[in-house]
C-alpha positions as CSV (number, residue, x, y, z in Angstrom):
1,X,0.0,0.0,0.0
2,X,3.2,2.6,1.0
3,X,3.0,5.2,-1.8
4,X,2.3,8.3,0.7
5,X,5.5,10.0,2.0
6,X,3.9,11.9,5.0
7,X,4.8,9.1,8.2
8,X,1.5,9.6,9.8
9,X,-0.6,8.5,6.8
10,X,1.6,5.6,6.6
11,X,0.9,4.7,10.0
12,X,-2.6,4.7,9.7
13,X,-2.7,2.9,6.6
14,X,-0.3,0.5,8.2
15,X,-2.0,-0.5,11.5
16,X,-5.7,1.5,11.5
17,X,-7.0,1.2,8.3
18,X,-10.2,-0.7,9.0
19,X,-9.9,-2.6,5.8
20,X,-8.7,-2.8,2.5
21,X,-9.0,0.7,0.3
22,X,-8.3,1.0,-2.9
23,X,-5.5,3.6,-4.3
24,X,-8.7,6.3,-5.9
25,X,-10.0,6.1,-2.1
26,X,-6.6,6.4,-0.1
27,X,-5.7,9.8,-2.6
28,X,-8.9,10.7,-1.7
29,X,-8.6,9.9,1.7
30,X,-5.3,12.3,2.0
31,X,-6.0,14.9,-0.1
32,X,-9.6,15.7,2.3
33,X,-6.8,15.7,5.2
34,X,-4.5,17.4,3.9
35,X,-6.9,20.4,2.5
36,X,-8.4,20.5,6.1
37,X,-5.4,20.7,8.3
38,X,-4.2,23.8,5.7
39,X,-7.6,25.3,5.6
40,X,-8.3,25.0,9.4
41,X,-9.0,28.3,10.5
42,X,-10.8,29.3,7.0
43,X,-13.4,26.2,7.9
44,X,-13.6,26.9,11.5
45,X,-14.8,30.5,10.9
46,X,-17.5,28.6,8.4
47,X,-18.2,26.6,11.0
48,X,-18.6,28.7,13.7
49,X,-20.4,31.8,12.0
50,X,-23.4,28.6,10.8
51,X,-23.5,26.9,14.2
52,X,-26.2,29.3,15.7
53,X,-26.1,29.0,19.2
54,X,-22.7,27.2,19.5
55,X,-19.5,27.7,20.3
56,X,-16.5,25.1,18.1
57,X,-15.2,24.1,21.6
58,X,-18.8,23.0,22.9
59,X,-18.9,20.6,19.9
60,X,-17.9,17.2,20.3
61,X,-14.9,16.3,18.4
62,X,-16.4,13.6,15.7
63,X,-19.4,16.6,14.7
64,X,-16.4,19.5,14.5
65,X,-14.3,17.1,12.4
66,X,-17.1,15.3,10.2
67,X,-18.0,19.5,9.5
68,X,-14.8,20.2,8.7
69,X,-14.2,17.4,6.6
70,X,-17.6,17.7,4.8
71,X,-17.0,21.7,4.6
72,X,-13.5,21.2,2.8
73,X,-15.3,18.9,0.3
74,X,-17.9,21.8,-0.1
75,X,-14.8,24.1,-0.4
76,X,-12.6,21.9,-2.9
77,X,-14.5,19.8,-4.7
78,X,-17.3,21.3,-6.9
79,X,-17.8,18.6,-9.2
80,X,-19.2,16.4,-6.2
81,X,-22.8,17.7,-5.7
82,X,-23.4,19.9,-2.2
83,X,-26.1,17.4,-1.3
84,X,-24.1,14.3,-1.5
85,X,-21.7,16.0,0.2
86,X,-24.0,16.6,2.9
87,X,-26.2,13.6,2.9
88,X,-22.8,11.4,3.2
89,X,-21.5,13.5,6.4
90,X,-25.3,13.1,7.8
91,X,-25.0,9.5,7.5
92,X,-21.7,8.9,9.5
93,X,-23.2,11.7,11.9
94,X,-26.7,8.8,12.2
95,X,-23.6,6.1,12.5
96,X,-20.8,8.0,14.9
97,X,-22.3,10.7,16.7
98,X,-24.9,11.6,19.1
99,X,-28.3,11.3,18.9
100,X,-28.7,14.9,17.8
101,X,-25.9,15.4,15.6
102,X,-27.2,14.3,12.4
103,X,-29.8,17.2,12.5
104,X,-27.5,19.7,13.8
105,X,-24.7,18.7,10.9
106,X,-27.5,19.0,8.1
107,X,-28.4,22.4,9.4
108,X,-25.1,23.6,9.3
109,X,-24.0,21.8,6.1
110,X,-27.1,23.5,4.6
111,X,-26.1,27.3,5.7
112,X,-22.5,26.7,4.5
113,X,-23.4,25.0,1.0
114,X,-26.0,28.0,0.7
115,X,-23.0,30.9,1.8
116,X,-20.5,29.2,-1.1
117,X,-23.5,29.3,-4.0
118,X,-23.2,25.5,-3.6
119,X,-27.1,25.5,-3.4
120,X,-29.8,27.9,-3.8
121,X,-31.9,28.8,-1.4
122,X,-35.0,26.7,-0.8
């Protein structure tokens, strides 16, 4: 599997991966990373100025990083559509998070897409 140069990706492909991936979903994989550890603060603003009510540090880690990650894709990748961008982070929210999170994701998926033209508004 080694192709990636950066240690920690080879670590986790090494002894965390879950299973098998194939090489279109480990680039994928590290290229989603890699845009949201350099677009941190750029997301976290998104992220923070949609979250009505909410504060990042009262978020649980896993919603935080599921936004982030599904906000980069919203960012980076405008060939992917905004809602499966945001129907796929919904369904690890339904699968990793709490009870409420899946709403609260979609709601602030749904402002973001809407402030980037992803989406009109319905």
């Amino acid at each position: 599997m080694g192709e990636s140069s950066d240690p920690a990706f080879e670590l986790y492909w090494q002894h965390l991966a879950s299973g098998p991936v194939t090489a279109e979903e480990r680039q994928f994989a590290e290229w989603i990373v890699t845009q949201v550890l350099q677009k941190r603060a750029e997301l976290d603003r998104l992220i923070d100025a949609a979250s009505d009510n909410w504060e990042l540090p009262r978020l649980s880690r896993v919603d935080l990083n599921l936004l982030r990650l599904a906000v980069s894709e919203l960012m980076c990748s405008p060939e992917v559509p905004a809602a499966v961008v945001v129907n796929e982070a919904v369904e690890i929210a339904q699968e990793f998070a709490d009870v409420n999170s899946a709403s609260f994701i979609n709601g602030v998926l749904d402002r973001i897409a809407k402030q980037l033209g992803r989406i009109g508004d319905a």
